[in-house]
C-alpha positions in Angstrom: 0.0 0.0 0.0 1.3 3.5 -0.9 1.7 6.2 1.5 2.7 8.7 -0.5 2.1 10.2 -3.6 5.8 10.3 -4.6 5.7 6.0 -4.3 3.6 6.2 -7.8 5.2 5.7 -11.4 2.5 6.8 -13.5 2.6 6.1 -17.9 2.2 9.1 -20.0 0.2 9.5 -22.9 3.3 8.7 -25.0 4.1 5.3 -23.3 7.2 6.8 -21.0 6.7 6.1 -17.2 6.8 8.9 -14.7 7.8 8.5 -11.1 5.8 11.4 -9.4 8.6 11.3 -7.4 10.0 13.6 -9.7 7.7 16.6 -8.7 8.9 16.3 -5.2 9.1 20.0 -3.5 6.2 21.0 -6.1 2.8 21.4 -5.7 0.7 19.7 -7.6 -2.9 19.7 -9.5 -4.0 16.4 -10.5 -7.2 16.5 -12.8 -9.2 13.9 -14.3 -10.1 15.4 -17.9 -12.1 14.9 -20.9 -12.4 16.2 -24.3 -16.3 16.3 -25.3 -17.5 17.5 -21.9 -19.4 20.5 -20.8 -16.4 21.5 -18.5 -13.9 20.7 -21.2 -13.2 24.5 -21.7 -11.3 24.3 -18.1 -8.3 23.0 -20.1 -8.0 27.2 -20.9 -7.9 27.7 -17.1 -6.0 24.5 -16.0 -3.3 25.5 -18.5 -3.7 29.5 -17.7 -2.9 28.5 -13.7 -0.3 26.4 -15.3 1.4 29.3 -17.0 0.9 31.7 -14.3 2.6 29.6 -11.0 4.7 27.2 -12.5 7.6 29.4 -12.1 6.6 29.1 -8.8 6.5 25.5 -8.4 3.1 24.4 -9.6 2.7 21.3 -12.1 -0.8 20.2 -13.4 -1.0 16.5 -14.2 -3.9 16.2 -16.4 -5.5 11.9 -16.4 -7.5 11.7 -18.9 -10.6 9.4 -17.6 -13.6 8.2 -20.6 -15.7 7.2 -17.2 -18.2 9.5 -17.1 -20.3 9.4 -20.2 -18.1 8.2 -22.6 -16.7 11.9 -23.2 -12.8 10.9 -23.5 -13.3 8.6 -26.9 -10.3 8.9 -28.2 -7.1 7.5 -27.8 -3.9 9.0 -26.1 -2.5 10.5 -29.7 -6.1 11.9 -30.1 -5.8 13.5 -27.2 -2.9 15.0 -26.7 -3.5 16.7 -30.1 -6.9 18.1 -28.9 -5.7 19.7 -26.1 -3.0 21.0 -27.7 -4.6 22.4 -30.9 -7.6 23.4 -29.1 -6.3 24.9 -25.6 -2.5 24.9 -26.1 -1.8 22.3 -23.0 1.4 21.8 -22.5 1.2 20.6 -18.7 2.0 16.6 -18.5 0.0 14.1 -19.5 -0.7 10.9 -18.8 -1.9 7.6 -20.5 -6.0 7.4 -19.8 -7.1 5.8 -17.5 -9.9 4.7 -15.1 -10.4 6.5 -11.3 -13.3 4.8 -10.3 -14.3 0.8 -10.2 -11.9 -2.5 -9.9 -9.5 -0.9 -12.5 -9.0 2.4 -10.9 -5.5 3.5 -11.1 -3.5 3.2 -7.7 -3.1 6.8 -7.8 -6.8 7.6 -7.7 -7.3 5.1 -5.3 -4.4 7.0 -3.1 -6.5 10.4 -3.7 -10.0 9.6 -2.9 -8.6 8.2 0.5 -6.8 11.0 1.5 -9.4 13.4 0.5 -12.7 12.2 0.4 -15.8 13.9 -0.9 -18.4 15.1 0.0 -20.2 13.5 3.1 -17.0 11.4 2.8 -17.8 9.7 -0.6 -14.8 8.2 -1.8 -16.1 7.5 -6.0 -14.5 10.8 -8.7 -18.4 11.9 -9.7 -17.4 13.7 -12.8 -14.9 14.9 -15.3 -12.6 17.8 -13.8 -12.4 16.6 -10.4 -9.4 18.5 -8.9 -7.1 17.6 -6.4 -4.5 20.1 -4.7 -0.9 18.8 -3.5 1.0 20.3 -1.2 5.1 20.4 -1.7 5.6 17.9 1.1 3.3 15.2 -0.7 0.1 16.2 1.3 -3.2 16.1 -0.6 -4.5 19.2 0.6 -8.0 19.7 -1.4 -10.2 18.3 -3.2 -12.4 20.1 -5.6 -15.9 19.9 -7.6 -15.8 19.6 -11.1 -17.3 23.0 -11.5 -14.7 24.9 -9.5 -13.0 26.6 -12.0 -9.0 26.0 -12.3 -9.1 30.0 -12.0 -10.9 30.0 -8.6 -8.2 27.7 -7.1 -5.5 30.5 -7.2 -6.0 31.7 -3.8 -5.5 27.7 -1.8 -2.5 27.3 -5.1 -1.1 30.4 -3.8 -1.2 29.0 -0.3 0.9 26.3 -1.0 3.3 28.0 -3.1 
C-alpha cells in the first residue's frame, strides 16, 4: 500500500513512465479530464494557472478518464493533439485511465482516501475533479468539477 504520492510511477500519454517522485518539492494539481465534456473549456484555465505559477513551483498533471459518459473517446495521440490544438496544453499528460471501479488507477485510489468527498464519498463523480498537493506530498483539497482552475489561485497560492 502506498503512503505517498511520490511512491507512484505513472505512464504518460506517450508510453514513458513517470515516477511522481520527480515533482517532489512541487505542488501539484491532479485533474481527471475529458475532451467532449461540458467543463472541457477548463483546459484554458487549468493550462492558464499552469502558466501563471509554474515558475513558482506548480505542475498540473492532467489523467484523462472516458468514465463518465463516454466523453474521452479517443485515444492517447487523439488527445494530446486536442488539447494542444484546441487549448494549447502543454502541462503533463498521462496515459487514460480509469479513477473509479476494480480498474481504478492506484493513484486515484491514493487520492480519494486522503481526500474524500463530500459527506466522505470516496467515487471521482465527474470529469474535472481537482485535487490540490501540497510540496511535502500532502493532498490538501479536493475540488468539484465546477470549480473553475481559476478559482483555485487563492488555496495554489497558499501552498506556493
Amino acid at each position: 500500500m502506498s503512503t505517498s504520492i511520490y511512491d507512484f510511477e505513472m505512464p504518460l500519454n506517450n508510453g514513458q513512465t513517470k515516477s511522481l517522485a520527480d515533482y517532489k518539492d512541487k505542488v501539484i494539481l491532479i485533474v481527471n479530464t475529458a475532451s467532449k465534456c461540458g467543463f472541457t473549456p477548463q483546459y484554458t484555465g487549468l493550462q492558464s494557472v499552469y502558466d501563471e505559477y509554474k515558475d513558482k513551483g506548480l505542475v498540473v498533471l492532467g489523467f484523462p478518464c472516458d468514465q463518465f459518459g463516454h466523453q474521452e473517446p479517443g485515444d492517447d495521440g487523439e488527445i494530446e493533439q486536442f488539447c494542444s490544438l484546441n487549448f494549447n496544453v502543454d502541462f503533463p499528460l498521462f496515459k487514460k485511465s480509469e479513477v473509479n471501479g476494480k480498474n481504478a488507477s492506484p493513484l486515484y485510489n491514493f487520492l480519494k482516501d486522503q481526500a474524500p468527498g463530500l459527506l466522505g464519498s470516496k467515487s471521482i463523480k465527474w470529469n474535472f475533479t481537482k485535487f490540490l498537493i501540497a510540496r511535502d506530498g500532502t493532498v490538501v483539497g479536493r475540488y468539484a468539477p465546477n470549480t473553475k482552475p481559476e478559482d483555485m489561485a487563492k488555496d495554489i497560492e497558499k501552498q506556493l
